[in-house]
PyMOL commands that place a pseudoatom at each C-alpha (Angstrom):
pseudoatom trace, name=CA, resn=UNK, resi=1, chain=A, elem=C, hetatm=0, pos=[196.327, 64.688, 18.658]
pseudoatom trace, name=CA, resn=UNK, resi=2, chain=A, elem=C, hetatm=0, pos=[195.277, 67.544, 21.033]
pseudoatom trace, name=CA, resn=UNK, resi=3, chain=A, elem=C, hetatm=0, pos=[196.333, 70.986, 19.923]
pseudoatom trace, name=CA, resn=UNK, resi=4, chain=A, elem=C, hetatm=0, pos=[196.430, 72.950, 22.883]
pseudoatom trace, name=CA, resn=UNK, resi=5, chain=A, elem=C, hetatm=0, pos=[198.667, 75.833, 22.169]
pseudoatom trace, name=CA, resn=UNK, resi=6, chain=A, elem=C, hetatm=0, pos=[200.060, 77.348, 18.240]
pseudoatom trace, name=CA, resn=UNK, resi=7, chain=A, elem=C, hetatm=0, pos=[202.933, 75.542, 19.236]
pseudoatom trace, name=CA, resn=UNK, resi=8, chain=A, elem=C, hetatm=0, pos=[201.481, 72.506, 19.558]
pseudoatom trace, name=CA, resn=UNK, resi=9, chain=A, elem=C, hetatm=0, pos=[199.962, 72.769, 15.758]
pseudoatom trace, name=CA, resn=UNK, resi=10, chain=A, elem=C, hetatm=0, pos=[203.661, 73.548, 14.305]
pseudoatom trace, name=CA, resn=UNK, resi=11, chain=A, elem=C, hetatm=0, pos=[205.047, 70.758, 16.038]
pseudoatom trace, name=CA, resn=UNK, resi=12, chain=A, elem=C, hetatm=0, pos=[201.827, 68.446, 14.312]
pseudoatom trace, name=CA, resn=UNK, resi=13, chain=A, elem=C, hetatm=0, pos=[202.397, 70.257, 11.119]
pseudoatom trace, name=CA, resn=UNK, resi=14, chain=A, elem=C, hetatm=0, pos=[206.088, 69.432, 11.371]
pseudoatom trace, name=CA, resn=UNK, resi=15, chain=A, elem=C, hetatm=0, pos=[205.515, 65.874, 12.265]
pseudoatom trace, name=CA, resn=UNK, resi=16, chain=A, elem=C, hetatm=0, pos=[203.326, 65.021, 9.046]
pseudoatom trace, name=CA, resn=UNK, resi=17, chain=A, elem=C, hetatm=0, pos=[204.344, 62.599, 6.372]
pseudoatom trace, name=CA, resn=UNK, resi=18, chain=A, elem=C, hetatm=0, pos=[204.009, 64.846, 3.911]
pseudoatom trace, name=CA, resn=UNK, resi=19, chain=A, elem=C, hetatm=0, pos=[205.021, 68.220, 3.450]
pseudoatom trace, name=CA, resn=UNK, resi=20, chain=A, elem=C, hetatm=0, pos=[202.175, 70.751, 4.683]
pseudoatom trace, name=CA, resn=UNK, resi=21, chain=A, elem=C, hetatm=0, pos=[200.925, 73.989, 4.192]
pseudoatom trace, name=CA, resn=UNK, resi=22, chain=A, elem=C, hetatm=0, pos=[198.940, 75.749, 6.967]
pseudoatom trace, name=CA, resn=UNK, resi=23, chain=A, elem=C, hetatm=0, pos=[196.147, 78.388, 6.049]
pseudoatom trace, name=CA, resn=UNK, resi=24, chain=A, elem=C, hetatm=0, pos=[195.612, 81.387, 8.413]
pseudoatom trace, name=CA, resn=UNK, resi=25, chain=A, elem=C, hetatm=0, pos=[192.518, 83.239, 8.098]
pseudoatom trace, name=CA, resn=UNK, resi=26, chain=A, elem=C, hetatm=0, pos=[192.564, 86.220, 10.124]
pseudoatom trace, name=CA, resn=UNK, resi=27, chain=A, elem=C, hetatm=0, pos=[188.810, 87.883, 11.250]
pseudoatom trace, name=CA, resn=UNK, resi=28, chain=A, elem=C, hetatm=0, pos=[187.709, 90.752, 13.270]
pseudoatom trace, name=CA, resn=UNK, resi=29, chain=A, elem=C, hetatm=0, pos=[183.880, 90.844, 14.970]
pseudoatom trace, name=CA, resn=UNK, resi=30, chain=A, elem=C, hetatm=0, pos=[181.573, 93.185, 13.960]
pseudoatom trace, name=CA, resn=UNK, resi=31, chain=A, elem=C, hetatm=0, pos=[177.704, 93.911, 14.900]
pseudoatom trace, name=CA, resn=UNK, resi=32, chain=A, elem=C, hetatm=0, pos=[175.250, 93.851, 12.001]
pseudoatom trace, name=CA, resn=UNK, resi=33, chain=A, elem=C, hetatm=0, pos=[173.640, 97.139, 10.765]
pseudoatom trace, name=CA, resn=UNK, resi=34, chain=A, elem=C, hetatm=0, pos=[170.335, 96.062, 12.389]
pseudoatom trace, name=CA, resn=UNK, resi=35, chain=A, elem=C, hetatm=0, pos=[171.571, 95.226, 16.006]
pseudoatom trace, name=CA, resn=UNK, resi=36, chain=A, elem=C, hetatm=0, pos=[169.152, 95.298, 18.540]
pseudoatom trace, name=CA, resn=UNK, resi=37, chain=A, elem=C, hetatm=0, pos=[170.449, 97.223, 22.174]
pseudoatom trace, name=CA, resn=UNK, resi=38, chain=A, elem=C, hetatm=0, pos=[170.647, 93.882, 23.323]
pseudoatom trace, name=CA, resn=UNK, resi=39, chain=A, elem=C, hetatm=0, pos=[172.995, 92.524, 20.808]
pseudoatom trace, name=CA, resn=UNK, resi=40, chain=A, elem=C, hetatm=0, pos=[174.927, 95.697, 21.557]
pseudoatom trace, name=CA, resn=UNK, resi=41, chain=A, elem=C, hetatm=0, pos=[175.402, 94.821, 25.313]
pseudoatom trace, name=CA, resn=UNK, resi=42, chain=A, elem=C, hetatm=0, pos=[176.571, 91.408, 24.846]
pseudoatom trace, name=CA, resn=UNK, resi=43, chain=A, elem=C, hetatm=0, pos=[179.131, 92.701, 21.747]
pseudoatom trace, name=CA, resn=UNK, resi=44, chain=A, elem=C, hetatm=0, pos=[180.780, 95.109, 23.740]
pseudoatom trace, name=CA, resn=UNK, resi=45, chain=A, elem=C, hetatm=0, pos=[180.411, 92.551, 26.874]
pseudoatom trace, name=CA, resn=UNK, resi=46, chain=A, elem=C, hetatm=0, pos=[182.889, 90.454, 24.406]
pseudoatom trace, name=CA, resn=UNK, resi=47, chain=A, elem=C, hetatm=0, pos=[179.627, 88.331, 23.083]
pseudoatom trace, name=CA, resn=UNK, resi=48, chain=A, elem=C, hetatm=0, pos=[178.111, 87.650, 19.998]
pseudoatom trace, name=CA, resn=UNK, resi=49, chain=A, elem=C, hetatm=0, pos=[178.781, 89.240, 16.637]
pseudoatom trace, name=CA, resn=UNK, resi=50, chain=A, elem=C, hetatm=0, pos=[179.451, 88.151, 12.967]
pseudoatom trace, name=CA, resn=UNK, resi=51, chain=A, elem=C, hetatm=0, pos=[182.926, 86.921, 11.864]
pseudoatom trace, name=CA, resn=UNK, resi=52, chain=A, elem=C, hetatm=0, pos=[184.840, 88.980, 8.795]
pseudoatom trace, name=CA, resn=UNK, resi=53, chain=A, elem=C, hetatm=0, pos=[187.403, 87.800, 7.427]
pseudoatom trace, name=CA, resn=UNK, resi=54, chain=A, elem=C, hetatm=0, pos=[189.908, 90.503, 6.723]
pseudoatom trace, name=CA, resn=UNK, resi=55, chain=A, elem=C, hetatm=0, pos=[192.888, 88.975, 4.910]
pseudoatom trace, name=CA, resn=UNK, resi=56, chain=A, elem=C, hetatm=0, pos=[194.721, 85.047, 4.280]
pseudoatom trace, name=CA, resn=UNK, resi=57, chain=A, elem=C, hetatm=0, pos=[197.856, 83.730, 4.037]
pseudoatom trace, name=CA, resn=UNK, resi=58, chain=A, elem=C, hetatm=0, pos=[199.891, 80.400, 3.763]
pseudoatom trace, name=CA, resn=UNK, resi=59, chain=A, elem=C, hetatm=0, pos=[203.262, 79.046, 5.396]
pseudoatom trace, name=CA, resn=UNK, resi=60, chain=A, elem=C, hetatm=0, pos=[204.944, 76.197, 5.227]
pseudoatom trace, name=CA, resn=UNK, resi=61, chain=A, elem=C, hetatm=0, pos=[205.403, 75.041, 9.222]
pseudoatom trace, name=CA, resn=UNK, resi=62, chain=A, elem=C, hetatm=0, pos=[208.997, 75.619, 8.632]
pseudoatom trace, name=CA, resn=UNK, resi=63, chain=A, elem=C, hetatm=0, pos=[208.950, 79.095, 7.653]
pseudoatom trace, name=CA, resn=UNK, resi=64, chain=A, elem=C, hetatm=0, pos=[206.918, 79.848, 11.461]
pseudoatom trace, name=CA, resn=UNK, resi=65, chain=A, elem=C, hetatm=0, pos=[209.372, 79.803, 14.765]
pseudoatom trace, name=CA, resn=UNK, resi=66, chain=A, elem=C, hetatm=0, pos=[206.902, 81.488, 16.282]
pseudoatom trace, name=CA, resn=UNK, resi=67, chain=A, elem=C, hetatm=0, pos=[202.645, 83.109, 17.322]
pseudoatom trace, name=CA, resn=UNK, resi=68, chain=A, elem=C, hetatm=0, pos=[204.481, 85.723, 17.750]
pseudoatom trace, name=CA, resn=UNK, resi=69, chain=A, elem=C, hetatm=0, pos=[206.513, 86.485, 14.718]
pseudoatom trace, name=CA, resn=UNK, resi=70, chain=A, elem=C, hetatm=0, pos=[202.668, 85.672, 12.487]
pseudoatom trace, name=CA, resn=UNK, resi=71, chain=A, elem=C, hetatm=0, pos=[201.286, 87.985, 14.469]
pseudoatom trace, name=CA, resn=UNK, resi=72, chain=A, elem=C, hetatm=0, pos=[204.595, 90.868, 13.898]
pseudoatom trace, name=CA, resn=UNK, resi=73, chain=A, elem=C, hetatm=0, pos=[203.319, 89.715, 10.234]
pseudoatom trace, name=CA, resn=UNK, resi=74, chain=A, elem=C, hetatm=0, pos=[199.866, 90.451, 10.179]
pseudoatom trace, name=CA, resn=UNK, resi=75, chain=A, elem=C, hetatm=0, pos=[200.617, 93.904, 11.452]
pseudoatom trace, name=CA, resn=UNK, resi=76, chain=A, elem=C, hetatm=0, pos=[201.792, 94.869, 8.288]
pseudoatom trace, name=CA, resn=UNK, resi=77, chain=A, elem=C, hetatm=0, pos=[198.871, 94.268, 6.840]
pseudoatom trace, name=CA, resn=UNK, resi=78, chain=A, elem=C, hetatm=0, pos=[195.434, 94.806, 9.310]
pseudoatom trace, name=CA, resn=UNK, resi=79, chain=A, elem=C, hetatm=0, pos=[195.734, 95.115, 13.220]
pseudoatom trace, name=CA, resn=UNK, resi=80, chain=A, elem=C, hetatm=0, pos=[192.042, 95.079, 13.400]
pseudoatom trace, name=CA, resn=UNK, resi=81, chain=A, elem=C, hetatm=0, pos=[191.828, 91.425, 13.838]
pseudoatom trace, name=CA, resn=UNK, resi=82, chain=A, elem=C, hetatm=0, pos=[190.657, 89.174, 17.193]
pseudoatom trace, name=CA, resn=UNK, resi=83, chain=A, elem=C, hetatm=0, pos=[190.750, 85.207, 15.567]
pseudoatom trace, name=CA, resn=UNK, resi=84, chain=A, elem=C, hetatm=0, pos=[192.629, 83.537, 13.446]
pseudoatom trace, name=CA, resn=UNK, resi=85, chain=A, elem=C, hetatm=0, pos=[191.503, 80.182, 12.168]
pseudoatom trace, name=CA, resn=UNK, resi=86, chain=A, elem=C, hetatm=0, pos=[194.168, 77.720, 10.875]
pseudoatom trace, name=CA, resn=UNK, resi=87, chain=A, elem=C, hetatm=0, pos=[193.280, 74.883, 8.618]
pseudoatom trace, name=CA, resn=UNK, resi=88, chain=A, elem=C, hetatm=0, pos=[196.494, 72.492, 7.336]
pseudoatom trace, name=CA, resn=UNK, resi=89, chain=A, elem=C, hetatm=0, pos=[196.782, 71.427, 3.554]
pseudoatom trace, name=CA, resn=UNK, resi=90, chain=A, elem=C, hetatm=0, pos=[198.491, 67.992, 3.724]
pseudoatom trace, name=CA, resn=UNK, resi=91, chain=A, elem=C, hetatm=0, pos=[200.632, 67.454, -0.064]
pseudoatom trace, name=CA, resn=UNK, resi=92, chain=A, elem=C, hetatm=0, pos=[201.444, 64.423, -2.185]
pseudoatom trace, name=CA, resn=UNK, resi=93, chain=A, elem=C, hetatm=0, pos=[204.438, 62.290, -3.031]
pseudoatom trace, name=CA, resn=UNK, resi=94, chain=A, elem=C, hetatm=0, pos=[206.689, 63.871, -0.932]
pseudoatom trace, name=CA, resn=UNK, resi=95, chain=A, elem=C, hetatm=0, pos=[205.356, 67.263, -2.506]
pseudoatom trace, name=CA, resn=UNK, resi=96, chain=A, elem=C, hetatm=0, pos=[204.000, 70.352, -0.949]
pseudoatom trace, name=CA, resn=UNK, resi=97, chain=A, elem=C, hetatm=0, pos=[200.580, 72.075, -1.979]
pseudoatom trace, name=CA, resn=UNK, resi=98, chain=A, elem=C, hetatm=0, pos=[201.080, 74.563, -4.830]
pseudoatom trace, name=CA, resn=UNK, resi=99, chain=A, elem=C, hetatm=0, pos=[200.257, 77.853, -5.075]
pseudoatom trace, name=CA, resn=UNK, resi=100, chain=A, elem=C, hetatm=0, pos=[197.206, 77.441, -6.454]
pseudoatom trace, name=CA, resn=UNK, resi=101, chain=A, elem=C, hetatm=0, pos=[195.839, 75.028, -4.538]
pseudoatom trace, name=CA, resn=UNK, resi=102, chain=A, elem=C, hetatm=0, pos=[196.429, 76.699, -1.460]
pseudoatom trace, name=CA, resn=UNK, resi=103, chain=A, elem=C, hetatm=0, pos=[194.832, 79.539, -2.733]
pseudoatom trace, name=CA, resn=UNK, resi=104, chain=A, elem=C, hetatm=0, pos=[191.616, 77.628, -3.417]
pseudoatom trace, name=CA, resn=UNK, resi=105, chain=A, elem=C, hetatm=0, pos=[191.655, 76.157, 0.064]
pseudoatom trace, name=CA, resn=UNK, resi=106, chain=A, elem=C, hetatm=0, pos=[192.259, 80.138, 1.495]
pseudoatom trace, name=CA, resn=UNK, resi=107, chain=A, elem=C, hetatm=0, pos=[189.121, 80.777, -0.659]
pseudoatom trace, name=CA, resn=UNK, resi=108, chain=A, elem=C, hetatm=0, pos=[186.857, 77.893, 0.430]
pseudoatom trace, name=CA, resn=UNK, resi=109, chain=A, elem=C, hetatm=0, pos=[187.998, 79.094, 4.394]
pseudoatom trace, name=CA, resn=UNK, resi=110, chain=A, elem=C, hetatm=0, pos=[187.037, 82.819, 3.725]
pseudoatom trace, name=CA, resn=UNK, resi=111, chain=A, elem=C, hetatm=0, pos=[183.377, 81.406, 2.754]
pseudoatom trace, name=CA, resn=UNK, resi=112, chain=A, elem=C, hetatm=0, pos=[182.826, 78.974, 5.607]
pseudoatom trace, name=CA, resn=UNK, resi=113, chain=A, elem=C, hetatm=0, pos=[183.982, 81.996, 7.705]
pseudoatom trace, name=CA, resn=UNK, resi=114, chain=A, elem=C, hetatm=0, pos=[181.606, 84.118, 6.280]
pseudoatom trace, name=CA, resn=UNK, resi=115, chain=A, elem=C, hetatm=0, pos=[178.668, 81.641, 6.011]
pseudoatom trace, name=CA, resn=UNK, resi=116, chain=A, elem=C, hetatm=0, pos=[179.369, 80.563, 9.753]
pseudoatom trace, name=CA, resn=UNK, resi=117, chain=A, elem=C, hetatm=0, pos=[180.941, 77.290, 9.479]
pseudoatom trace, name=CA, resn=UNK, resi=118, chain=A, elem=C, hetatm=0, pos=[184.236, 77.167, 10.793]
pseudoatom trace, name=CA, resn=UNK, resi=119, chain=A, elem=C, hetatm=0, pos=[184.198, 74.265, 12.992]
pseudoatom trace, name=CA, resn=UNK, resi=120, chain=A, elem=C, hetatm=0, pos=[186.470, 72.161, 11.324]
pseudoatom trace, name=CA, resn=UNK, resi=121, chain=A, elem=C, hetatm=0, pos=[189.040, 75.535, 11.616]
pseudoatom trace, name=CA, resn=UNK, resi=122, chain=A, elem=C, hetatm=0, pos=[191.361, 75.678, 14.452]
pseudoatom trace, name=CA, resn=UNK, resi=123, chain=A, elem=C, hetatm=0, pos=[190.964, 79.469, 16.166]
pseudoatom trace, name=CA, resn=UNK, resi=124, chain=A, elem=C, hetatm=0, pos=[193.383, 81.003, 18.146]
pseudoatom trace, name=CA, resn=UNK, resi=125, chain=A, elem=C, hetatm=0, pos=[193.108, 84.482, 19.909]
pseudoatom trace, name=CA, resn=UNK, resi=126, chain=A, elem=C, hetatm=0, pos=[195.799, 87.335, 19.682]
pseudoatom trace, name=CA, resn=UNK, resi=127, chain=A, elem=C, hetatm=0, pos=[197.562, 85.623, 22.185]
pseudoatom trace, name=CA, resn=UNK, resi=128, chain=A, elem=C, hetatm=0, pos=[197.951, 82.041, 20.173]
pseudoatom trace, name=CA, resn=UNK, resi=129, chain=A, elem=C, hetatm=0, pos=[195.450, 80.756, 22.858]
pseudoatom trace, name=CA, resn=UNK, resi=130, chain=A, elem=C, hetatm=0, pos=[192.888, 78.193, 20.965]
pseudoatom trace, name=CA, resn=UNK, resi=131, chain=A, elem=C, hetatm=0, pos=[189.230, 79.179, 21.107]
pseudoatom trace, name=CA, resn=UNK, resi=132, chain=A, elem=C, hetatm=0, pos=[185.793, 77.572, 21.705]
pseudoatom trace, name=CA, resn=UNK, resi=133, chain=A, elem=C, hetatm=0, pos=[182.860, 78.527, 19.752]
pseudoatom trace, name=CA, resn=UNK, resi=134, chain=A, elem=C, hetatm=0, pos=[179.786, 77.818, 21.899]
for i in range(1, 134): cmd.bond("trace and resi %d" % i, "trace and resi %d" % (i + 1))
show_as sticks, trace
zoom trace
């Protein structure tokens, strides 16, 4: 399936045979300690930089109309971010994910994020646009 769009990954989501959860990430960019000038440049050029995560959260596809209304959400709670990387959580039986296990999978995000491997993450920009890592 080609996710193009947020709305394209609800509709996936919502499509699934089993009930799914789908794990936001949300990270800002910011330059190491030890920069160089150059690295400077190209960060505020829009280039480069490390990845933070800066807070997670899980929703069922159904409980998201909207980009829009998760990103009303996440104002509550940081406005600092520029990605957010979405990962789905498929359940079993006919069940959803718990609680707990959807916390463990939030977890195991945060460190890929951190560590620099977030490829298998879907990233969208503020403006629900998907992103390319190069």
């Amino acid at each position: 399936m080609n996710i193009s769009s947020f709305d394209d990954l609800l509709r996936a989501a919502r499509r699934q045979p089993e009930p799914q959860r789908l794990l936001f990430v949300f990270a800002n960019a910011e330059l190491p300690d030890d920069r160089t000038p150059e690295q400077r440049a190209g960060f505020q050029a829009g280039q480069g930089g490390a990845l933070t995560p800066l807070m997670s959260v899980d929703k069922t596809p159904e409980e998201l109309d909207t980009f829009a209304a998760l990103v009303e959400e996440s104002h509550r709670f940081t406005q600092d971010w520029v990605v957010v990387f979405v990962a789905g959580l498929s359940g079993r039986g006919g069940q959803a994910p718990t609680s707990m296990e959807a916390d463990q999978a939030l977890q195991r995000m945060i460190e890929h994020i951190k560590t620099g491997r977030f490829g298998s993450f879907l990233p969208f920009d503020r403006q629900g646009q998907p992103l390319l890592f190069g």
